[in-house]
C-alpha positions in Angstrom: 4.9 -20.2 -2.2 8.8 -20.3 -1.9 9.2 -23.9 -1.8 6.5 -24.7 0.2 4.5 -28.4 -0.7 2.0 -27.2 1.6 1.3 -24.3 3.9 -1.0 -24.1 6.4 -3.1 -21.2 7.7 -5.7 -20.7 9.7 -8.2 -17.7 10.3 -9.7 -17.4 13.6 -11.9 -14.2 15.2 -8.8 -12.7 16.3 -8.2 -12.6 12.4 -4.4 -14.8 13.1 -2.7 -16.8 10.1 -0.1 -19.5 11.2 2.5 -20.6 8.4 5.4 -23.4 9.3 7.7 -24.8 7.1 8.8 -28.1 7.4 10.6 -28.2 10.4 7.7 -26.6 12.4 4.9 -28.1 13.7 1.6 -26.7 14.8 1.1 -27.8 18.6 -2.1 -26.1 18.8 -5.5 -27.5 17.7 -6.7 -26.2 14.1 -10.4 -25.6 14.1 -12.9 -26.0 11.7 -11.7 -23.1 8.8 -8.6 -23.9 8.6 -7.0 -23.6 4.8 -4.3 -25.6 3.7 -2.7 -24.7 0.4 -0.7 -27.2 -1.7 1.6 -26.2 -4.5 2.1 -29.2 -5.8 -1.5 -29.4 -6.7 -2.2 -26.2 -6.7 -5.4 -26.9 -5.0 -6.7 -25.0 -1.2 -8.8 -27.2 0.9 -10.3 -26.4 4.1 -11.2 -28.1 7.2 -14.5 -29.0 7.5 -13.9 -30.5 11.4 -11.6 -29.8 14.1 -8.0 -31.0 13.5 -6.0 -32.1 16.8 -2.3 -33.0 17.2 0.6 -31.8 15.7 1.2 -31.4 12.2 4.1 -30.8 9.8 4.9 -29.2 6.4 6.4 -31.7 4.4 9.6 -30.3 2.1 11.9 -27.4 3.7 12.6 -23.7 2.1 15.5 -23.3 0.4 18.1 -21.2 2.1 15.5 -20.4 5.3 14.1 -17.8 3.4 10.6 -17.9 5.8 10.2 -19.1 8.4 6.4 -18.1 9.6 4.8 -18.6 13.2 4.4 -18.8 16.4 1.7 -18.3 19.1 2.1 -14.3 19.3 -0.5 -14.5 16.2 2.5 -13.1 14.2 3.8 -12.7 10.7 7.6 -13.2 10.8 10.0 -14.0 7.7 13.4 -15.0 8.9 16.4 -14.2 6.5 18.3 -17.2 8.2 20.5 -15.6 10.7 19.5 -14.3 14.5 17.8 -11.0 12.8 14.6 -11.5 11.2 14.0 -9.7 7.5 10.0 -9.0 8.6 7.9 -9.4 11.7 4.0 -8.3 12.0 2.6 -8.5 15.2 -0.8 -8.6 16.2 -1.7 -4.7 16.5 -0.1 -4.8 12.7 2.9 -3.3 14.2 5.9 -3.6 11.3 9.3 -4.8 12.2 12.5 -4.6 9.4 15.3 -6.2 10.9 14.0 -6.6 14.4 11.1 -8.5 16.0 10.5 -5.6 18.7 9.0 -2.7 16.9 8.8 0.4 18.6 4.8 0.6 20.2 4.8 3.9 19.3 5.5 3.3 15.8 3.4 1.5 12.6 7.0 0.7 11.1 10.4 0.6 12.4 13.2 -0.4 10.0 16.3 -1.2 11.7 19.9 -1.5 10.2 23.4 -1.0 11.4 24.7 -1.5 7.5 22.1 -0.1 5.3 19.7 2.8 4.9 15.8 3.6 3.9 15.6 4.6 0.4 12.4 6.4 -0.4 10.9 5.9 -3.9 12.4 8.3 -6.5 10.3 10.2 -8.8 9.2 13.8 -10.0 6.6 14.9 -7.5 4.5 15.8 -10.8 4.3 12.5 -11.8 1.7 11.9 -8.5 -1.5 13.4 -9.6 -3.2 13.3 -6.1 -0.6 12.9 -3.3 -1.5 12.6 0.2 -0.3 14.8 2.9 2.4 13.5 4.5 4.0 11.9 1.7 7.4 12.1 1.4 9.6 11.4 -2.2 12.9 11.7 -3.3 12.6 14.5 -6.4 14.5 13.6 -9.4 13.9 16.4 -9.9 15.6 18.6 -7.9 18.1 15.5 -6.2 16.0 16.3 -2.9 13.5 14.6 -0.4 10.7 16.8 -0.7 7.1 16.3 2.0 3.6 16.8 0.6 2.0 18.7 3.6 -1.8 18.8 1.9 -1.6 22.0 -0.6 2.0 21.8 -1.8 5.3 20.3 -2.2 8.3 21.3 0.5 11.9 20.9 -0.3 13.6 19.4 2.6 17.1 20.5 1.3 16.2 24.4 1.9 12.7 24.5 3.9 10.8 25.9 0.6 7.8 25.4 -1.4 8.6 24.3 -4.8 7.2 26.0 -7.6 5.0 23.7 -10.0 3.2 26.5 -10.9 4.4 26.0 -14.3 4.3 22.1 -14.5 1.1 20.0 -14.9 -0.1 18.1 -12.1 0.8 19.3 -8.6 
């Protein structure tokens, strides 16, 4: 649990999980549910009554590699500078580098120093894609979209040919 001696989390009907490390505290009550993981024991216990008042995670991350919370019923992993690495929000919204995601988008990766790279693979080595995926070809060195009955090169606009290939 990187470094964590214990991490906290709680499920409620809004389906929210709160993490702190050690120098957060959880200001809000924990209700009956709550789970409570402990590496050093490896053991996961859960509250059987309500739980009041503040607590604490006991030992820090190393190099503020998470840092998990807050009462937006979010998931956000902070790199340790102003930018966060990840942030979920509560509509499942994905954030890379920002804690705004766009609304009108599942995922929004943000950078001014570094790009996406999509995986890289022959697009026969997917026996079923779905429609809409979208690869980098080894082999032909191009992205290339699934659109539902074929592969399309997005270096020239065509279909490829895997006529004479297995698979797709």
């Amino acid at each position: 649990m990187l470094g964590l001696q214990q991490a906290f989390a709680q499920v409620t009907p809004i389906r929210a999980v709160r993490i702190a490390d050690a120098s957060s505290s959880f200001i809000t009550n924990l209700s009956v549910g709550t789970l409570i993981y402990n590496v050093g024991n490896h053991m996961l216990y859960q509250a059987t009554s309500e739980i009041t008042g503040t607590y604490s995670i006991a030992t820090a991350l190393a190099g503020g590699k998470l840092a998990v919370f807050g009462d937006g019923h979010s998931l956000d992993a902070d790199n340790g500078s102003v930018t966060d690495a990840l942030y979920i929000d509560a509509e499942g919204d994905v954030g890379v580098g920002t804690v705004s995601p766009n609304t009108s988008a599942i995922l929004e990766i943000n950078s001014t120093s570094k790009g996406f790279l999509v995986p890289r693979l022959s697009t026969t080595a997917i026996d079923t894609p779905a429609a809409g995926m979208v690869v980098f070809s080894t082999d032909i060195d191009c992205l290339c979209f699934y659109n539902g009955s074929g592969w399309i090169d997005l270096c020239t606009g065509l279909d490829l040919d895997l006529s004479s290939t297995s698979g797709n």
